[in-house]
N, C-alpha and C positions, 0 to 999 in steps of 0.2 A: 504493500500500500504506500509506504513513503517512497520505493524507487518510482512509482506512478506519480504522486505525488509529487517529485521531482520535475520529472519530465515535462506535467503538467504546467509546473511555473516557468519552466524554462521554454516553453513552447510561447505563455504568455508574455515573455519577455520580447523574443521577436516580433512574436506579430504587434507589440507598443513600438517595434523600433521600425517594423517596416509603415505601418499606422503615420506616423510621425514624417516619416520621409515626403510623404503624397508625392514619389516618383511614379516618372512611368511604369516602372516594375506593378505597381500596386494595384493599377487597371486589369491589369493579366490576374493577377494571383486571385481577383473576388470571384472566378469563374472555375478554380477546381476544388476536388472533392477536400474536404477537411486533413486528412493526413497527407496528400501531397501537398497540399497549400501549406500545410506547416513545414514539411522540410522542405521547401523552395523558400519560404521567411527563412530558415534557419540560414541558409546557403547565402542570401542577401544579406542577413544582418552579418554573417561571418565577414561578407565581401565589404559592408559598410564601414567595420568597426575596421578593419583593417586600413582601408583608404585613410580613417579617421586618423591615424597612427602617426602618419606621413604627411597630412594636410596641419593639423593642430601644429598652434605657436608653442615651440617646444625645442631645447638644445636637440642637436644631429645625436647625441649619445643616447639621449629618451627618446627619439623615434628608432633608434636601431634595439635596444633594447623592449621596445613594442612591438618591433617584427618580431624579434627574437622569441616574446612570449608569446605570439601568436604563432609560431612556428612549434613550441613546446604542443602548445594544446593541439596544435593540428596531430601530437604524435602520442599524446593524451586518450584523442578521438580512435584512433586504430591498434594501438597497445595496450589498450583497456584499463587505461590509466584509473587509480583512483578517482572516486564520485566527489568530493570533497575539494580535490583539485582542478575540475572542470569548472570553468566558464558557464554559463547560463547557455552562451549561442552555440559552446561545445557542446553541452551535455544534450540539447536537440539535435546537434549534428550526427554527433555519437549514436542516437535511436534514429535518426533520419536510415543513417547505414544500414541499422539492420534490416533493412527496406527495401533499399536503393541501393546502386552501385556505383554511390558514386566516389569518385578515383583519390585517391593520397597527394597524387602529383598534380590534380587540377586543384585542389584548394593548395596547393604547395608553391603552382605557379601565378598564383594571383596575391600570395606574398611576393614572389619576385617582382611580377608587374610594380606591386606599390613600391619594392625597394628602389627601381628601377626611378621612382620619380624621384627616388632621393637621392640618388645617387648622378641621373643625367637628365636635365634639362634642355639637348638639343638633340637631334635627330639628323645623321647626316644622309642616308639614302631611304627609301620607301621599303627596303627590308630590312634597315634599323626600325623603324617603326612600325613594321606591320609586325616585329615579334612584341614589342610592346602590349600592342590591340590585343593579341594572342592571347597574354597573360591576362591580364584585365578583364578581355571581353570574352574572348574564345571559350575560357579554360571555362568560365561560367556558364556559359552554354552548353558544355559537354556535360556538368554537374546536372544542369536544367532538363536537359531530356532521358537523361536515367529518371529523371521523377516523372516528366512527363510521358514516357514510354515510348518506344518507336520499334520497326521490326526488320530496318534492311539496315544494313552497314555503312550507305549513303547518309544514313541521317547524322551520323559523325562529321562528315562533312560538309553539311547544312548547317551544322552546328557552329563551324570553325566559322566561315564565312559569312554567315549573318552577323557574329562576333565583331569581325572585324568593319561591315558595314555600320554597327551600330554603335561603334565607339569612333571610328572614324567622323561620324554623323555629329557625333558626340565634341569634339576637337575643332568641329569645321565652327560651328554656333559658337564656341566658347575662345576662340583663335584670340580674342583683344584681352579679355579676361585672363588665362594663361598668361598673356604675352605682360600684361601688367604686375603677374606675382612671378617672372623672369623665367616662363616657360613659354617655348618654343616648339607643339610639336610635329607641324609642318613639315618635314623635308626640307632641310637645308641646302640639297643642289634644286629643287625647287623653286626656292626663293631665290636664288642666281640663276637659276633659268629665267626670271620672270623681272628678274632686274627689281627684286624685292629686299629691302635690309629691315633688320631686328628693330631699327628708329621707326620704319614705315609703320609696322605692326604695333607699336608701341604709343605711337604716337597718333594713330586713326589713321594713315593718310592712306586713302581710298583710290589710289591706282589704277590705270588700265592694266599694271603687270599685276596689281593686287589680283581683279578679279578672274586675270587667267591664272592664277596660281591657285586661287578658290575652287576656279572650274573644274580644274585638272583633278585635284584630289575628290569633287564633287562626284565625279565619273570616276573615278574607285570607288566610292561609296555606291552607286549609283551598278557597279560592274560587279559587285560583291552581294551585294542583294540579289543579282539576275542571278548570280552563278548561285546563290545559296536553294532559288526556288527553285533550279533546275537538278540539285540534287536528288530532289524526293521526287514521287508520284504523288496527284491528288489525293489519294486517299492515304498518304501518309504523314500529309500535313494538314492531315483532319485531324490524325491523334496528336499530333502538335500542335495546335491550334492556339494555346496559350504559345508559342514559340512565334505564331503566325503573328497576332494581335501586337508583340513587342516589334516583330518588323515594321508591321503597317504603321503603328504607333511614329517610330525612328524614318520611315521613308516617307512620311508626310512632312513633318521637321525637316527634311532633307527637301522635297519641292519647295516649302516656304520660306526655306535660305535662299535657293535659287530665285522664286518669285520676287524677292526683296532685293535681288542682286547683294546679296551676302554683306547687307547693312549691317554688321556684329559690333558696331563701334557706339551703338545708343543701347536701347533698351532691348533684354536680352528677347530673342526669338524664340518661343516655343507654340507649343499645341496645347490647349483650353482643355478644360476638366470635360465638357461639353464633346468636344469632340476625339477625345480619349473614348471616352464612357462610347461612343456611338460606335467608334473602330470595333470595340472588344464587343458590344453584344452583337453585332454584323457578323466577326467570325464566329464566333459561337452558334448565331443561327444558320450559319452556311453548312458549320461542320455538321449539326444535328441534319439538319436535312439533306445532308449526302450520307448520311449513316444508316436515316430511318430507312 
C-alpha cells in the first residue's frame, strides 16, 4: 500500500509540473489513457527538470553537478536503486519502465543534449546541430512512442525526425531570444553563407541575408517533417496520433514564422490555446474514424 502510495504522489507531482508548463506537450497528453498519460508527464517532467539545471542562474559547478545528479537517478531508475533515494519524476519513471521500454541511453542523451548547452553555445555545421536536436528532441521521441505504441521499425525513424523538425521549429521562433542570452544555434557557415554576423542576430537587424538564412533552415524543418510522415503508413500514425497532434501543433508555428517573414525580433510567435485544442481533437477524431 505505501509503495502505491508512493507512486501515486509521485505521478501527482508531474502531472503539477507538466499542468504548470501549458506547453504544447500538454494539448497531446489530455487525449491518452491515464497510465500512458502518466508516464509521458513523467518523461516531460524528467526532460523539464533537466533543461531546468542548465537554464537556472546558477555557478557552471551547480549546473554540472545537477547533471550529475540527474544522471545518478537516471541509474537509480534501472538499478533498482533504493525508494528513499529517488526523485519524485524518478520514482514514476522507474514504474513508467515497468511498462514501457523505454531506453537508459534516451533519457541519458537528453542529459547530454542539456550539457551540450553548457558547454557550446555555437554550432558550426548542420550536423553539429542536428546531433544537438537529436539529444533534446529525438531521444524524447523515441521515449514517447514506447508509451504510445507503434508496430513497424519505421516508427523509430519517425521518431528521430519529427524530433528534429520540432526543435528545429523550436530554434527558428526563439533565434533573437537565444541570440540575446549568447546563444547561437543557427549554423555558423550558414550565417556566412548569408553574409549574417552574431551583431545582426543580436541586434534585430532584419536582412535580406537574414531571411535566407531563416528560409534555409525553414526547409529543414519543413524536409524533416515530410520525411518523418513518410516513414509510417496511415494506419500507423493513427496509433501515434498523440505523436501526430505535437507535429501538427510545431508545423503550424512553423507556417506562421514563415507567414510573418520570420519577425522573431518583437513579440514572440506562437499558436493560441484555441487552436492547439482544435489541432488535437481533429486528430483524434480522424484516428477514431479510421479505426472504427
Amino acid at each position: 500500500m505505501a509503495a502505491l502510495s508512493a507512486v501515486r504522489s509521485a505521478a501527482a507531482y508531474c502531472r503539477k509540473l507538466t499542468q504548470r508548463s501549458q506547453s504544447n506537450f500538454y494539448y497531446a497528453f489530455l487525449f491518452l489513457p491515464r497510465v500512458r498519460r502518466e508516464a509521458l508527464e513523467a518523461v516531460y517532467a524528467f526532460c523539464r527538470l533537466v533543461d531546468d539545471v542548465v537554464d537556472e542562474e546558477a555557478p557552471r559547478e551547480a549546473k554540472l553537478a545537477g547533471l550529475a545528479e540527474w544522471r545518478r537517478q537516471v541509474g537509480l531508475v534501472f538499478d533498482n536503486g533504493a525508494a528513499a533515494d529517488l526523485h519524485p519524476v524518478s520514482a514514476k519513471l522507474k514504474d513508467a519502465i515497468s511498462s514501457f521500454a523505454i531506453r537508459r541511453e534516451d533519457l541519458e542523451a537528453v542529459i547530454d543534449g542539456c550539457q551540450m548547452d553548457l558547454d557550446q553555445h555555437r554550432y558550426e555545421t548542420w550536423e553539429d546541430l542536428r546531433l544537438y536536436c537529436y539529444r533534446v528532441a529525438s531521444a524524447v521521441g523515441l521515449m514517447c512512442i514506447e508509451i504510445f505504441g507503434y508496430s513497424t521499425p519505421q516508427a523509430r525513424q519517425y521518431a528521430i525526425d519529427l524530433g528534429i523538425a520540432l526543435q528545429l521549429t523550436n530554434i527558428l521562433r526563439d533565434v533573437a531570444e537565444d541570440a540575446g542570452r549568447g546563444r547561437i544555434y543557427l549554423p555558423m557557415e550558414d550565417l556566412r553563407d548569408a553574409g549574417v554576423t552574431e551583431a545582426d542576430l543580436v541586434g534585430g537587424n532584419k536582412t535580406p541575408g537574414f531571411l535566407r538564412l531563416m528560409r534555409k533552415n525553414a526547409a529543414r524543418a519543413r524536409a524533416h517533417y515530410l520525411r518523418a510522415r513518410a516513414q509510417v503508413s496511415a494506419s500507423e500514425r493513427k496509433k501515434l496520433v498523440i505523436a501526430e497532434i505535437m507535429g501538427d501543433i510545431y508545423f503550424a508555428l512553423l507556417e506562421r514564422l514563415e507567414a510573418a517573414q520570420f519577425d522573431v525580433f518583437g513579440d514572440k510567435i506562437s499558436i493560441g490555446r484555441r487552436q492547439k485544442m482544435a489541432i488535437a481533437i481533429r486528430n483524434v477524431a480522424l484516428s477514431k474514424l479510421s479505426l472504427s
